[in-house]
C-alpha positions in Angstrom: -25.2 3.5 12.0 -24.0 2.8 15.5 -21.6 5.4 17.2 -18.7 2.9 16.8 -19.1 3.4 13.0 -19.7 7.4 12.9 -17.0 9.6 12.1 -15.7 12.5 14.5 -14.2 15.8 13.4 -11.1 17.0 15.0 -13.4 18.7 17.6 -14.7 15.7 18.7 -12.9 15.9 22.5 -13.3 19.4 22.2 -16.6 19.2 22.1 -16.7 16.8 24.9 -15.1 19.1 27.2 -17.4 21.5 26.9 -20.2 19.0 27.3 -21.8 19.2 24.7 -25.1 16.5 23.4 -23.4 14.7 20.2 -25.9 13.1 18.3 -25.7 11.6 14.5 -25.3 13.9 11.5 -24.3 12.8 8.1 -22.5 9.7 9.2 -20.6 12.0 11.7 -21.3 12.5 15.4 -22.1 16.0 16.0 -22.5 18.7 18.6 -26.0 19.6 18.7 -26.5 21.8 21.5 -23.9 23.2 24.2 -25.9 25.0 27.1 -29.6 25.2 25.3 -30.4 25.5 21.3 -32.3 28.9 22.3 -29.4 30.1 24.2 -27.2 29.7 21.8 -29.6 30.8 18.8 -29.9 34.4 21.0 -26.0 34.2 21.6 -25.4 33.9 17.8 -27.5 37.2 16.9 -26.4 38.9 19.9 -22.8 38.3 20.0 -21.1 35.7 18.2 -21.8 31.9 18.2 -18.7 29.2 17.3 -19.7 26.1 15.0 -17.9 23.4 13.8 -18.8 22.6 10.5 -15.7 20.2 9.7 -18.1 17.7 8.2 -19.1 19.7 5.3 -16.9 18.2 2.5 -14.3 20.6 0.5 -13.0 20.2 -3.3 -10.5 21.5 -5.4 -10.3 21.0 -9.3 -7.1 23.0 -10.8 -6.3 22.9 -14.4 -6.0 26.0 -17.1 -9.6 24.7 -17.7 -10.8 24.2 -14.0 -13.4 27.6 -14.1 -14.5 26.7 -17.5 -15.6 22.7 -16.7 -17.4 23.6 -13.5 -19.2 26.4 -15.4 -21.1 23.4 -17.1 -21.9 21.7 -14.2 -23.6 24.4 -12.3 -26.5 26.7 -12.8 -25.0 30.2 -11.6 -22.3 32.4 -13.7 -19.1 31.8 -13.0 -17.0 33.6 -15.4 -16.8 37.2 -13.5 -15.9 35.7 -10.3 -12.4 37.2 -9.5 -9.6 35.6 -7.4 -10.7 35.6 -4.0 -14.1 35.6 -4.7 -16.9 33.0 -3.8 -20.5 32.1 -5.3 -23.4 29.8 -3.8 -24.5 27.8 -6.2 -27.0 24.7 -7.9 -25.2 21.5 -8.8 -28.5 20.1 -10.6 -29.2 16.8 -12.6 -30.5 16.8 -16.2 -34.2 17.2 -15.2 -33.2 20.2 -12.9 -33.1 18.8 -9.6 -30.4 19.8 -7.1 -27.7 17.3 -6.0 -26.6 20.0 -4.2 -25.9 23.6 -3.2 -22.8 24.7 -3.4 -20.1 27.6 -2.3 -17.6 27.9 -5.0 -14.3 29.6 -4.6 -11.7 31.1 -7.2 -8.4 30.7 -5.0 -6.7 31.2 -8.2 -6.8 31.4 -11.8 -6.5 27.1 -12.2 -8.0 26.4 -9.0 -11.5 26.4 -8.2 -12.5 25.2 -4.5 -16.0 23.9 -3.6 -17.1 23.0 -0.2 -20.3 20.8 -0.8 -22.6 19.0 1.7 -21.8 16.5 3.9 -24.4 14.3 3.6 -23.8 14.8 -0.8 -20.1 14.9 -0.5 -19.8 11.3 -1.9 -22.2 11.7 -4.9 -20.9 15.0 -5.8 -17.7 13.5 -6.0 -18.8 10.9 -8.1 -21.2 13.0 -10.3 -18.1 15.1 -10.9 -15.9 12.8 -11.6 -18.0 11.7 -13.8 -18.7 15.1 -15.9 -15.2 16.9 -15.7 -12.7 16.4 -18.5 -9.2 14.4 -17.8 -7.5 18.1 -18.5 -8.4 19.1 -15.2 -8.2 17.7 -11.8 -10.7 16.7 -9.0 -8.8 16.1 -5.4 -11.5 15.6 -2.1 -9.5 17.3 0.6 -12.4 16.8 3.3 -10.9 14.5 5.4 -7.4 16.3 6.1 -9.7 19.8 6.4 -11.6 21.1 9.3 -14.2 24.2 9.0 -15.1 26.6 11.9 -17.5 29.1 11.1 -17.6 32.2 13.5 -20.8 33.8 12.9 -22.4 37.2 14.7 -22.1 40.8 15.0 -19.2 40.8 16.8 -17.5 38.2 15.6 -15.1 40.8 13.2 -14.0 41.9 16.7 -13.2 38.4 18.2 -10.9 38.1 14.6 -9.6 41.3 14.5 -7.7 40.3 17.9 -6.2 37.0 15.9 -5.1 38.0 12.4 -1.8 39.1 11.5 -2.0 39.1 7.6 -5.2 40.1 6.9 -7.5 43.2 8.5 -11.1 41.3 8.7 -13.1 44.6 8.3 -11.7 44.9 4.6 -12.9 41.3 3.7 -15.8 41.9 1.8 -19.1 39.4 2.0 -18.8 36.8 -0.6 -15.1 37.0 -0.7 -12.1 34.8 0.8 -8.4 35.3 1.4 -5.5 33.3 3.1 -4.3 34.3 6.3 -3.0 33.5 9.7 -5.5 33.2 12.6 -3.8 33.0 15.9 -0.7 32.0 13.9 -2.4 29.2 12.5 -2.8 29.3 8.9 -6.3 29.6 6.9 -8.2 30.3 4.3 -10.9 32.9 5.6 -14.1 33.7 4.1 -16.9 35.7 4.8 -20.5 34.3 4.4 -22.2 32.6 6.6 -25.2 30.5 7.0 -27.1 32.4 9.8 -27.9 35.5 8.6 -25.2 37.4 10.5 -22.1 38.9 9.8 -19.6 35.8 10.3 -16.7 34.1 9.2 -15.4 30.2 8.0 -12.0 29.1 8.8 -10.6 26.6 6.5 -7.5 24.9 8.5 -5.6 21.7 8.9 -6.8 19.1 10.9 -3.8 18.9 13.1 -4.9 22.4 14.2 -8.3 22.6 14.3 -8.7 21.9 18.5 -5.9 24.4 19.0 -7.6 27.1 17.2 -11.0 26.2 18.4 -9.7 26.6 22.1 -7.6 29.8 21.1 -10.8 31.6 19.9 -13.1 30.4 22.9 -10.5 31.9 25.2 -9.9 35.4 23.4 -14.0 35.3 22.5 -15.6 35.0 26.0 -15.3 38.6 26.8 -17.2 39.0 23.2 -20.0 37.2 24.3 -18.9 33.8 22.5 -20.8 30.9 22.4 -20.3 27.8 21.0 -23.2 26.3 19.4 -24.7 23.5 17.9 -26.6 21.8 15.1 -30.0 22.6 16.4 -29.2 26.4 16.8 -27.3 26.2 13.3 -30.7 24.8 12.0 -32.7 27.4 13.9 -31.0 30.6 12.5 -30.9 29.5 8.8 -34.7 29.1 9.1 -35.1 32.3 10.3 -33.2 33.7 7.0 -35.4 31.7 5.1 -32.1 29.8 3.6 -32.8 25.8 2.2 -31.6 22.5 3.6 -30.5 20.3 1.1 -33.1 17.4 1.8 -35.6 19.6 3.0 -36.3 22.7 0.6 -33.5 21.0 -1.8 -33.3 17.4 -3.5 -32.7 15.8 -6.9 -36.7 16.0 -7.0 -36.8 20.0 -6.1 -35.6 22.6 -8.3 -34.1 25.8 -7.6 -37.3 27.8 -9.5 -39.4 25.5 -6.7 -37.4 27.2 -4.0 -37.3 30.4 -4.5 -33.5 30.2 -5.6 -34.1 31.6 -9.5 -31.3 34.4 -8.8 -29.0 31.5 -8.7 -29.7 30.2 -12.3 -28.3 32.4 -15.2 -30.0 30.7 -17.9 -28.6 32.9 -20.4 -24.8 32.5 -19.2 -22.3 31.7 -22.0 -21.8 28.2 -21.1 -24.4 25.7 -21.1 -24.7 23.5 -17.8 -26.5 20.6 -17.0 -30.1 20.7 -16.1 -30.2 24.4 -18.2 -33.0 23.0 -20.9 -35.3 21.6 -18.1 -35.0 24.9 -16.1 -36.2 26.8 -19.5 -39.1 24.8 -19.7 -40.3 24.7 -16.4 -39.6 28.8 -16.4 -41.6 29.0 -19.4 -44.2 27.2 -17.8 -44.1 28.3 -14.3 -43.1 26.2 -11.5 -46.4 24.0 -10.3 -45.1 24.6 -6.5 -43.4 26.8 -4.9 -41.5 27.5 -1.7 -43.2 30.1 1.0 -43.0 31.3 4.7 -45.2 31.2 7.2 -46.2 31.9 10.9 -47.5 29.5 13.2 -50.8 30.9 15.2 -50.2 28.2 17.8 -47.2 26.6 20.2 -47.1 23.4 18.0 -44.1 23.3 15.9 -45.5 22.1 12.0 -42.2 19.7 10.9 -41.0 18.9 7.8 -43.5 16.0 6.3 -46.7 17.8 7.8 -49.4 18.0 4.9 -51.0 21.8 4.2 -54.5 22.3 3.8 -56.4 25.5 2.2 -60.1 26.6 4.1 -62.2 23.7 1.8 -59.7 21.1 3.7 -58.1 20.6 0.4 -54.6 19.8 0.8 -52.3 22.2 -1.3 -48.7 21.7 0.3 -46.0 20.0 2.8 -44.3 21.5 5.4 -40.4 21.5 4.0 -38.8 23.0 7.6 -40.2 24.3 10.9 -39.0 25.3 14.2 -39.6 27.8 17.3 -38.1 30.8 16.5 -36.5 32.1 19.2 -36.4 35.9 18.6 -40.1 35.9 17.1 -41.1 33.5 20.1 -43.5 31.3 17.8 -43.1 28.7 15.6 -42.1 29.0 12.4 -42.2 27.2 8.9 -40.9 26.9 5.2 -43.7 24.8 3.0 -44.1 24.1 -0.6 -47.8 25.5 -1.9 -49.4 24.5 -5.1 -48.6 27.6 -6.8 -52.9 28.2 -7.1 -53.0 28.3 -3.3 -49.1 30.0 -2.7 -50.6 33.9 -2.1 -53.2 33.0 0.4 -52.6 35.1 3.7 -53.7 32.1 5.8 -53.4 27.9 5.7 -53.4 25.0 8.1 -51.0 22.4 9.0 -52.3 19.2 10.1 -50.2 18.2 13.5 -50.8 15.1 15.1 -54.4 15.1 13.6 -55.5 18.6 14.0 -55.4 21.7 11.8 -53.4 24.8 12.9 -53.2 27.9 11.5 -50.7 29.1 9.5 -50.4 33.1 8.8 -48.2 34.1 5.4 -45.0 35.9 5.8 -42.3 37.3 3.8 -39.2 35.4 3.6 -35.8 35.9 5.8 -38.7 35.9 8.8 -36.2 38.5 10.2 -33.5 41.1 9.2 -30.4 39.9 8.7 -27.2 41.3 9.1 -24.4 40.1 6.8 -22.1 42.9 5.7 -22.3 43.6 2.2 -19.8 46.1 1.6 
């Protein structure tokens, strides 16, 4: 795809002004570093970092039937989520195998809103369409909304500054409400994809640069960076959280990736992919997902093979990186589940085998606010 052909979020000159690297995401052309991926990494869990996320694709399907029909396409329980509140969740095929993960929104009693994966947002729609009943309705809103996520420990402050009809420090994680930010309207919610406290603004495209400008201003005596893809990419892999097409796929369950607390086998409604999941349960996933610590400056990337101490190969490397606040690399990799409690592997990079030390999963504390 050339860069005549990508798409550009609102941001796009905004982005340019602040001369930022663009490279190609998801058919869109995308910030992916500002000043420095580390930089902004640090920034993020210091302070507060900015992100525009407006590629990620947003849903809504209203009808008196809307909670009930999605409950059967997904694997978590939505029948006690209240108005306002949101759930990450497994949109999974018949064999079990994620088509992708999900945060799902009551907004009201008909209305249920789903922001999905960009790179997915055209075969969830279709898979969807597909599924859901003519009683209720299925509208993709993506291209008329824009997302900016606000993410870091001071980033209630920077917000706090900017609302008028909603305090911030009452939103609870996991929960959403509209409001004005900077008298721009939104839909706010609060979760995150770094592992810091943090905010997304839903918003019209037509305001989207203004905002974005409005809370750079008011944020830089915060701390407030903005930052890119590769920082976005670095912090979710030091919470341990998946990448659909890395620790997530139609060939990768949510048992596989350590993600079991999102499927409520049991839940009233039966969903697709429910009678694979039982099996595979009963029978214990073959592979599973696991952390690890790099004993060398090589970075193992996604694809790398895994080897045990008889040079037996027992997994592949699903993410890695350099983590910035543990100043080594870092990796997610899925272990035959024979070899998954074994303090110490190897990665194979470029030809040689590097050590690879076990460790518990987020690699660091995190810091959302679950109050």
């Amino acid at each position: 795809m050339t860069s005549e052909t990508l798409k550009k979020t609102p941001l796009y000159s905004n982005h340019l002004k602040l001369k930022a690297r663009m490279v190609p995401f998801a058919g869109y052309e995308m910030p992916v570093q500002y000043q420095g991926l580390l930089d902004e990494a640090k920034a993020c869990r210091k302070a507060v970092g900015l992100f525009d996320v407006s590629h990620m694709g947003q849903f809504s399907i209203r009808g008196e039937e809307a909670l009930e029909e999605v409950q059967k396409l997904v694997t978590n329980d939505l029948s006690k989520l209240q108005i306002g509140q949101a759930q990450y969740n497994m949109l999974c095929n018949e064999q079990g195998g994620v088509i992708d993960d999900l945060v799902i929104y009551r907004r009201a009693g008909d209305h249920i809103y789903i922001c999905v994966n960009a790179s997915n947002r055209t075969v969830d729609f279709s898979w969807m369409k597909e599924k859901l009943p003519p009683s209720v309705s299925l509208e993709d809103e993506s291209d008329y909304t824009s997302l900016i996520a606000i993410q870091g420990p001071k980033a209630e402050s920077v917000l706090s500054t900017l609302t008028e009809t909603l305090d911030t420090k009452t939103l609870k994680y996991y929960w959403a409400h509209n409001g004005k930010v900077a008298g721009i309207d939104c839909y706010i919610s609060r979760t995150g994809y770094t592992g810091e406290d943090g905010f997304e603004l839903y918003l019209s495209n037509s305001k989207a640069s203004q905002l974005w400008d409005t809370l750079i201003q008011e944020g830089t005596p915060f701390g407030l960076t903005p930052c890119g893809l590769g920082a976005r990419d670095t912090l979710r892999l030091e919470m341990g959280y998946p990448l659909h097409g890395h620790e997530l796929s139609p060939e990768i369950t949510p048992l596989q990736a350590g993600l079991s607390w999102t499927v409520k086998l049991q839940k009233p409604t039966p969903f697709i992919g429910q009678e694979a999941l039982k099996k595979e349960l009963a029978e214990t996933p073959k592979r599973v997902l696991r952390g690890y610590r790099i004993l060398d400056r090589r970075i193992a990337r996604q694809g790398y093979p895994v080897f045990s101490k008889e040079n037996e190969k027992v997994g592949v490397i699903s993410s890695g990186t350099l983590s910035p606040h543990l100043e080594c690399p870092i990796a997610l990799a899925f272990i035959e589940r024979k070899w998954a409690e074994e303090e110490v592997l190897w990665a194979e990079v470029r030809g040689q085998k590097i050590e690879m030390s076990k460790s518990k999963i987020p690699f660091i504390q995190p810091h959302t606010k679950k109050v």
